[in-house]
N, C-alpha and C positions, 0 to 999 in steps of 0.2 A: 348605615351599614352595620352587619354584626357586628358585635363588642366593641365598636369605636370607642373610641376612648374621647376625652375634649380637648384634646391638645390638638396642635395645627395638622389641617391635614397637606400631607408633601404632594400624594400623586391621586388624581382620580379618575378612573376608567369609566366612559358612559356608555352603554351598548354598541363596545368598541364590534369590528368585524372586519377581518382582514380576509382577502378572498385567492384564490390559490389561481390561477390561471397555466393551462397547461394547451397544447393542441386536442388533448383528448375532450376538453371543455372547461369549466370553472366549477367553483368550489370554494365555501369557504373554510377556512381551518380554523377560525378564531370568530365565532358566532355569538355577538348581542352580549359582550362580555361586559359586566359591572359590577366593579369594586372601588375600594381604596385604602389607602397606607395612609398612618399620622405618623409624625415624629416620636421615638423610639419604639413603633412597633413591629412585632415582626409580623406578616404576613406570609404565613404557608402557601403556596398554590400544592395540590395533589392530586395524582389520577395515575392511571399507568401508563406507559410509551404512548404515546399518539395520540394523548388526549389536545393538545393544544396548549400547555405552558410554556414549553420555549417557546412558540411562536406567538404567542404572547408578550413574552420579555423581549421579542426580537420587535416584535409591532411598537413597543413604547420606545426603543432605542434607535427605531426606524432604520434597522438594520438590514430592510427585507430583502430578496436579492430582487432588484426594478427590474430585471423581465420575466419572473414570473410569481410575483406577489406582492401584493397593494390592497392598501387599507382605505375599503368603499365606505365607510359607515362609521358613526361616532366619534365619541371628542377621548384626547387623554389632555388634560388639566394639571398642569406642573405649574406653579407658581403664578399663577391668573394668565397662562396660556395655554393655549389649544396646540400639544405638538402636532398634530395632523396636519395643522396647516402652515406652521411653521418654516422658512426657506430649509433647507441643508446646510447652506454655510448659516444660519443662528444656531442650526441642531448641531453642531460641529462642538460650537460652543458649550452645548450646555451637555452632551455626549464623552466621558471620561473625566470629566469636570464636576456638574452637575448630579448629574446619574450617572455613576459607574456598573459595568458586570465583572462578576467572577463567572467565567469560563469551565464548563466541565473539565476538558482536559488540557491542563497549562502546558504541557510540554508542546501542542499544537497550536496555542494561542498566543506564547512566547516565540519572539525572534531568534531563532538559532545562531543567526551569526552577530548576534552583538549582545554586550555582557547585558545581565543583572542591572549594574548600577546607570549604564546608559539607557537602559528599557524605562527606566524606572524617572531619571532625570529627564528623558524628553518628554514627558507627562508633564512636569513642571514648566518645563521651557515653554512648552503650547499651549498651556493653559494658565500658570500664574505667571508666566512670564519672567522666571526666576534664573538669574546669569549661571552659568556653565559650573563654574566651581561651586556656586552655594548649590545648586541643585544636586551635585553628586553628593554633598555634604547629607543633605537632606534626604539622599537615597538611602545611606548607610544609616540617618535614623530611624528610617523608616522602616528598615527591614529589623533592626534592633525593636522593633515597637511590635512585630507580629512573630518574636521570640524566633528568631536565629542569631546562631552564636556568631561570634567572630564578623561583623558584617562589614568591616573595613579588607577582609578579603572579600568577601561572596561576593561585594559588589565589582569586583572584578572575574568573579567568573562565569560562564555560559550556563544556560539551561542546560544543557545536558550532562554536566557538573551536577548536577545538584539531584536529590531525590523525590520521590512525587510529594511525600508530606512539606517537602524545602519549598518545590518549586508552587505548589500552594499559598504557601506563607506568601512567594513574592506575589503573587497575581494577587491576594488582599492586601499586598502591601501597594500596589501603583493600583487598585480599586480604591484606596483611601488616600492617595498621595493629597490629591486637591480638595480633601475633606466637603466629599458630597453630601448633599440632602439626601441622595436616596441611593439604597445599593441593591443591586439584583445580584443574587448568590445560585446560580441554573448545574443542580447537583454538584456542592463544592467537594465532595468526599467520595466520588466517582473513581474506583480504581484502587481506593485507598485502604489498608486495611484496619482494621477493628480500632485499633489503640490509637494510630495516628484520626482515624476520623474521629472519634471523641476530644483527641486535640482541635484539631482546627474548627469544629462548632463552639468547643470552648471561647476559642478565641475569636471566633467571629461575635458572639455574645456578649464578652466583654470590651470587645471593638464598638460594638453598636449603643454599648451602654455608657459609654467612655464618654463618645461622640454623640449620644444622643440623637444620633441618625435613623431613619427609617429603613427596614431590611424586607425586601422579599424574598423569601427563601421556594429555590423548585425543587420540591423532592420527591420520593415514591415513598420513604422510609415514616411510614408514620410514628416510628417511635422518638426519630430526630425530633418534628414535630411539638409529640405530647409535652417535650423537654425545653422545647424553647419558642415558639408559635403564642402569640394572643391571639390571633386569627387566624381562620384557614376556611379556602375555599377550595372545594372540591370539584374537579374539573374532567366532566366525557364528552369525547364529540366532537370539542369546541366552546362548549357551554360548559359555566358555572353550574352544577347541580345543587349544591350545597353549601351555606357561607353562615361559619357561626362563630362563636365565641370558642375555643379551644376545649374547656372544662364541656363544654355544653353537645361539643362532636362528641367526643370521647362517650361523656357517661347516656347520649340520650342522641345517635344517629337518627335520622329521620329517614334520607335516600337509599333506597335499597341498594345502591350502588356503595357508598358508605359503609352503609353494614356490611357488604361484601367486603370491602377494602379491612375492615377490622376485622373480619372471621378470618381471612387469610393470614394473621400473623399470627407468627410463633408465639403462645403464652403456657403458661406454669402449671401446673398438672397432667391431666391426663388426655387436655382435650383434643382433638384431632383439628389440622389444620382442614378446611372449608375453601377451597379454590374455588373462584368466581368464573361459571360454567363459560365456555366458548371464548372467544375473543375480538377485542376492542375493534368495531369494524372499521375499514377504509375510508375515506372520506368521498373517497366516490363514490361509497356504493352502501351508504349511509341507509339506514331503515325507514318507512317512512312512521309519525306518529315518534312518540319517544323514541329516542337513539340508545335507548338502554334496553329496550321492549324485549329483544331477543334474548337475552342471555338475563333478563329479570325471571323470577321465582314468583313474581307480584304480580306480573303482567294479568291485565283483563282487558277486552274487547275494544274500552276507547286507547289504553295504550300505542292500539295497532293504528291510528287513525288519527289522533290530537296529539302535537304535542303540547305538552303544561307548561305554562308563564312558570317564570321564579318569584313565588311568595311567599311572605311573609308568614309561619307558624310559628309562636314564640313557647320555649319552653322552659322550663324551672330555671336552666345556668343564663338563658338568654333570650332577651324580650323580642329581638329582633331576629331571630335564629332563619336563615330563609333556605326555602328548598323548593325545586323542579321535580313534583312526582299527584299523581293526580289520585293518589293516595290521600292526599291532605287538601284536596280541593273544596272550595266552600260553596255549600250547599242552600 
């Protein structure tokens, strides 16, 4: 895969596809998706709302809601097994343990009515199995390790005590409690404002570097990104469009969708920002031919009618740099 590095790889998605089932019909929302994570890197997913990254991170945590989404197609590969097939009580096991998420909004992912420090200890109890008083002990180091003050209180007080940057800290503090192989961080600075979220990317960075753990990060903010991603795959549709080396997105995008995503941000001088025409369509009601066709600048004739495999174009920053666009189709 892009910029893999040769260190072990933790997780690997093979044309994963999770399909959406509704009365109105089916549908898939995670389409022929392949990647993967090594130990200490971080992997970017990006796109805008609706491209398919949470339910992506929800697909590998087997989160789905079972009546109406199910993953028809492909393997995820965690430690020489296939969670797809996997029971529920072994996903149990290796879910908050194993592979932990940091949650958009912790105030809704946190239990209202029980503190800090027991959220935080019954992680331990169900997964290392750690007795009553050493895990509260263990809560208050814990939360001391993702820089909050005073955590011999805080772990006796409630989430709604605490502030979004606080209550952040503790949702990486019980995502790291049973020191996972692999963390999903699904927009951790959501809500948050300016100062505090350069906090907690700090600290998720030197969390991962610490621990040496593997990071997937969901964002839309590609500057988060540029500052902390080895990898990044860019994601519409459902589909991976784009999966490269970080250096190699940046100075050398290939997907017109890509470019779009870079002309859209804010940068220094005089140049005008470039909003990426029309919007991300439905997944019903999906284009036929590329699912970028419509709102491409690029578009031509077979666009409307093929869609393009993800291959392989290698460019300066990266040999294996690959992209979906029949722009770069080999002749």
């Amino acid at each position: 895969m892009a910029g893999a590095s040769m260190s072990t790889c933790v997780l690997e998605l093979k044309n994963l596809t999770t399909a959406l089932f509704l009365d109105t019909g089916t549908t898939n929302v995670v389409d022929g998706v392949t990647l993967s994570v090594h130990r200490g890197e971080t992997l970017a997913l990006v796109g805008e709302s609706g491209c398919g990254k949470t339910m992506t991170a929800f697909s590998i945590l087997r989160l789905l809601p079972s009546s109406t989404a199910k993953i028809v197609g492909g393997n995820i590969m965690f430690e020489n097994r296939d969670l797809v097939s996997v029971t529920e009580k072994q996903m149990r096991k290796i879910r908050g343990n194993k592979i932990s998420m940091i949650f958009q909004e912790p105030l809704t992912s946190l239990n209202p009515v029980l503190t800090i420090g027991e959220q935080i200890a019954e992680t331990l109890r169900v997964h290392k199995k750690t007795p009553g008083k050493e895990a509260r002990a263990h809560a208050s180091a814990l939360l001391e390790s993702v820089g909050i003050s005073s955590p011999e209180q805080r772990v006796r007080d409630y989430p709604h005590q605490l502030s979004g940057g606080m209550r952040q800290r503790v949702m990486i503090a019980m995502a790291l409690a049973c020191g996972p192989e692999l963390v999903i961080a699904d927009e951790p600075t959501t809500a948050l404002d300016v100062t505090v979220q350069a906090q907690i990317m700090e600290l998720l960075h030197a969390l991962k570097e610490k621990q040496h753990m593997a990071l997937i990060l969901i964002t839309h903010d590609l500057g988060v990104v540029a500052e902390t991603a080895q990898n990044v795959a860019v994601m519409y549709a459902g589909r991976v469009v784009e999966y490269a080396d970080v250096t190699a997105l940046f100075h050398n995008p290939l997907s017109p969708y890509t470019r779009g995503l870079l002309a859209s941000l804010p940068g220094s001088g005089s140049r005008r920002l470039k909003p990426i025409k029309g919007m991300i369509p439905s997944v019903w009601e999906l284009p036929g031919g590329c699912k970028f066709s419509s709102r491409c600048e690029q578009v031509c004739n077979k666009c409307l009618t093929d869609e393009p495999a993800l291959i392989n174009h290698p460019t300066e920053n990266d040999p294996n740099h690959l992209v979906r666009c029949w722009l770069y189709e080999r002749t």
